[in-house]
N, C-alpha and C positions, 0 to 999 in steps of 0.2 A: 347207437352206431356212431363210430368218431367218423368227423368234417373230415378229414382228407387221407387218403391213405398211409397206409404204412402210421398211424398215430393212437396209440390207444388211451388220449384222453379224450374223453367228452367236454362240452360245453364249459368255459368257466361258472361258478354260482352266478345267481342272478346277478348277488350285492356288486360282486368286484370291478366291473367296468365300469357302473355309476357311480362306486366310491372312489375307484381311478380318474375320472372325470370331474367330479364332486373338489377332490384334493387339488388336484394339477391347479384347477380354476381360484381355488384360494390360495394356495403357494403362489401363484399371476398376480392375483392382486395384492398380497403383501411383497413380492418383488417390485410392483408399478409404485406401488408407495413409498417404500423406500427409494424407487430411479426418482421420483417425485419430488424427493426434497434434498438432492442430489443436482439436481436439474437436471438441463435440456440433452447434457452428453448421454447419461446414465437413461434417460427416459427413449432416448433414439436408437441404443446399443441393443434396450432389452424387446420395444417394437420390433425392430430390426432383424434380429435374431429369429423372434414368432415368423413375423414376412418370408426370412430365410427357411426355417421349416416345411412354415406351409407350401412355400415353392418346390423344394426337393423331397418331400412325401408326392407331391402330385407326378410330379417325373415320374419318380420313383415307380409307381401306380402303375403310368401311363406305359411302363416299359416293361411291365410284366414282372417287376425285382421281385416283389410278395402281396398281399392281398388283406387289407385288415378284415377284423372282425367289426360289428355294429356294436357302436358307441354312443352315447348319449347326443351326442350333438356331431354331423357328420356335411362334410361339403360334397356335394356332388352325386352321383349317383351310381346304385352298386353294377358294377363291382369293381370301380374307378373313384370311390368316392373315400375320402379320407376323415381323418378325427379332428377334432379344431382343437382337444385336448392334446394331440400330439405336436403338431405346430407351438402351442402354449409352450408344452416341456421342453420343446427347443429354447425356446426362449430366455425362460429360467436356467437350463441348466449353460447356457452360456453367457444370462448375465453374472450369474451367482461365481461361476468357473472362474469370472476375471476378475471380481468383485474381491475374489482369494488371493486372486497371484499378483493384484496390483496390491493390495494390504505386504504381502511381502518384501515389495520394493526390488524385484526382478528387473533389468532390462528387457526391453520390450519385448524383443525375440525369443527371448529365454519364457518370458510370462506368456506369451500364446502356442510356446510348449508345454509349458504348466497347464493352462488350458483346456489342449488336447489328452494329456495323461488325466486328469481328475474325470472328464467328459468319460475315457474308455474306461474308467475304472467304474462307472458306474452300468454303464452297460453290459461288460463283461459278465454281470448276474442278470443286469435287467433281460434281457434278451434272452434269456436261456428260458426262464420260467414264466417271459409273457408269449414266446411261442407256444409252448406246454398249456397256457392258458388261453389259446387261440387268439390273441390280442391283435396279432400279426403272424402271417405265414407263409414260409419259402418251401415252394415245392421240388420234393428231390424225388419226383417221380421219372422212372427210364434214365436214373442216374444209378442206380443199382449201388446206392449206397441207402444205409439206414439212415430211414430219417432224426432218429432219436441221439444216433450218435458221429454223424457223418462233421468232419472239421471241429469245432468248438461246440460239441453238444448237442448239434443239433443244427445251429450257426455257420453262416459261410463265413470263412473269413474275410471273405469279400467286403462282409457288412462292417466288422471293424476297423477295415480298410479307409472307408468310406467314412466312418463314424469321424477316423484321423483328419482325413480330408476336410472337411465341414465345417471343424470347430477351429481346426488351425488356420484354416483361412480367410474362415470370419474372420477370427480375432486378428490375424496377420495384417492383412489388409486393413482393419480400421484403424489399431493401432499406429500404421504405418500412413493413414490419410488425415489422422490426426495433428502427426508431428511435420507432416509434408506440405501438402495439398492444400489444406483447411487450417491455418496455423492463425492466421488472424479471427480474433472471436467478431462473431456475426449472426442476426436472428437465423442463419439457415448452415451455420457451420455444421453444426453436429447432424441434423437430418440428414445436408451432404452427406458428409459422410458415411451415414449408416446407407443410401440408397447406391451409393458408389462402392462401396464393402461387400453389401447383399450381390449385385451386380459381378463384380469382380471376383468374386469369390464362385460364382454359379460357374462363371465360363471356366476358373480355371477345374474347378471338379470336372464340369464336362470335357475339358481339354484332358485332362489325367486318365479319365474311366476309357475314351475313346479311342485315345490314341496312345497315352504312355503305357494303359496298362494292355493293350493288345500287344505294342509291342516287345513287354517284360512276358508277357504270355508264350510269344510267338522263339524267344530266346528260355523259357522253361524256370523261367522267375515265377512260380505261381504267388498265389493271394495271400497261404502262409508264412512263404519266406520275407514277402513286402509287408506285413504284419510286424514280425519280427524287427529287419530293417528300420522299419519305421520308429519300432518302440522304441528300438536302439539310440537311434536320432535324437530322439525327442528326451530321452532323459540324458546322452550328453548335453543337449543344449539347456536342458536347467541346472545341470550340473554345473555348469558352465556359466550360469545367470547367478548361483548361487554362491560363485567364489567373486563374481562384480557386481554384486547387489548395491546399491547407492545407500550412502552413508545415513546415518539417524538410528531411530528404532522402528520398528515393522509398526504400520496401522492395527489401529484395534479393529476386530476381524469385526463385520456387522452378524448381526443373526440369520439374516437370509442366508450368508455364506456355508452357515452349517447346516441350518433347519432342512433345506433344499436336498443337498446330496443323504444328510438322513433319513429324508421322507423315503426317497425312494428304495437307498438299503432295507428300508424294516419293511416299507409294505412289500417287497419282491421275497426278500428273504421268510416274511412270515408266511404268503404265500406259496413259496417253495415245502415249506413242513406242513402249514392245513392245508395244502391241496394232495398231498401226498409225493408228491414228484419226488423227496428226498430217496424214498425207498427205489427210485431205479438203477440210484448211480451212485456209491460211496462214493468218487472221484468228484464228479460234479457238486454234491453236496461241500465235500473237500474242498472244492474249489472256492465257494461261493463262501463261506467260510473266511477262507482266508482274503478273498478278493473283498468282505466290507472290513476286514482287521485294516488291510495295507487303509481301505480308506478312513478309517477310524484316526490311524496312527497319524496320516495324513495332515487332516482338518482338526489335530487337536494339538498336534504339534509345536505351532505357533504358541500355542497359549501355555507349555511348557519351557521354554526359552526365554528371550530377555524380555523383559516387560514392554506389551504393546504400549505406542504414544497413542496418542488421538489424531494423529496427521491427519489430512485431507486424502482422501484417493486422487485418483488422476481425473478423474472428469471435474470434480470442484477444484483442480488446479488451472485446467485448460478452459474454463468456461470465461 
């Protein structure tokens, strides 16, 4: 009998949430090893980041947005209670994101628009085929739309909305209390700033979710057209990072940079074909398809172009 209406998968296999759990935890610690011999900036950004997670999963919870499934290892209690492995993938997937767009030698603004495009580019599949596999779930009950195909698959647009939100304003903010705020080095620069980022970053999401977007609501701007909008934004503004990129040659990309958004393409995507879900939707399949190509072309790009140096990234520069 499927967990929620209108859904006609069953339970994921046993293996997949302990192997999802299993992964995330080791992709964590060979990101902590690499912020590790990085130092203190690198080590603050990617705690920082899990902190940031785990705060905005529990809201998230707390406000009825969706409801996870049971995970290996879980805070709290059901059915408020969240994955410590989802918090983790915040983590990673926003140290590794900047880890990319500072190797490129983007301006700041421009690189925590990079950022936020690699972040949605990963979701865009992840999210379709971990609802499908109950991981997480938004209920579109007495919305009299189909749950399977209502927005993005199944997906509110809401969520990528949000997804924008998050990662751009982490990075926004740190990068920006970096070069500002916290500019002389000292044993509490960098945690500074990662606890002033996390902070700063939370009110402005809640500033946005409460009152911007009621009032784009309330004027008939829904969650798809501010999707849109936003994507729009954001690849001007790398557009735009990429014709004033600062002089040299691009850093040699680390492993984590690639290994990370990999992982997660191939376990969603192989998961989309053995769980079966391809067979509901040649468009979705289609989608997903082309949504790890764009990210393929992405993250290999660099290393088709002019020969990476070995520069320092930005945290062994500011440290």
């Amino acid at each position: 009998m499927p967990l929620y209406p209108g859904m006609p998968y069953g339970p994921a296999p046993a293996w997949a949430l302990p192997f999802f759990d299993c992964c995330i935890i080791f992709l964590f610690v060979l990101c902590l090893l690499d912020a590790w011999r990085r130092g203190r900036g690198a080590i603050s950004y990617l705690l920082g980041g899990m902190c940031f997670g785990l705060v905005l999963e529990y809201l998230e919870v707390a406000s009825h947005s969706y409801t996870y499934g049971h995970f290996l290892l879980m805070l709290g209690h059901a059915p408020m209670d969240i994955p410590v492995s989802v918090g983790l993938a915040w983590g990673i997937i926003l140290y590794t994101s900047r880890l990319f767009s500072d190797g490129l030698r983007l301006p700041w603004v421009a690189a925590a628009a990079l950022d936020t495009l690699l972040a949605l580019n990963l979701d865009m599949t992840m999210d379709v085929v971990a609802y499908r596999m109950h991981m997480w779930h938004w209920d579109w009950t007495g919305s009299g739309l189909d749950p399977l195909k209502a927005e993005w698959f199944g997906i509110p647009y809401a969520n990528f909305v949000g997804w924008i939100s998050v990662v751009f304003f982490y990075s926004f903010f740190s990068r920006l209390y970096e070069r500002t705020v916290f500019k002389r080095p000292s044993l509490w620069r960098f945690p500074a700033v990662a606890v002033l980022a996390l902070f700063s970053a939370q009110v402005e999401l809640l500033v946005t979710e409460y009152l911007v977007f009621h009032w784009l609501n309330a004027i008939h701007i829904g969650s798809g057209w501010r999707l849109l909008i936003e994507a729009v934004v954001l690849l001007g503004l790398v557009g735009w990072g990429m014709v004033h990129r600062s002089g040299g040659r691009r850093s040699k990309m680390p492993g984590v940079a690639l290994w990370v958004p990999a992982w997660f393409h191939v376990y969603f995507v192989i998961a989309l074909v053995e769980l079966g879900f391809f067979r509901e939707s040649a468009w979705m399949t289609l989608v997903a398809g082309v949504n790890i190509a764009i990210g393929l072309v992405i993250h290999l790009w660099p290393a088709l172009g002019k020969k990476a140096g070995a520069g320092a990234l930005v945290w062994a520069e500011t440290v």
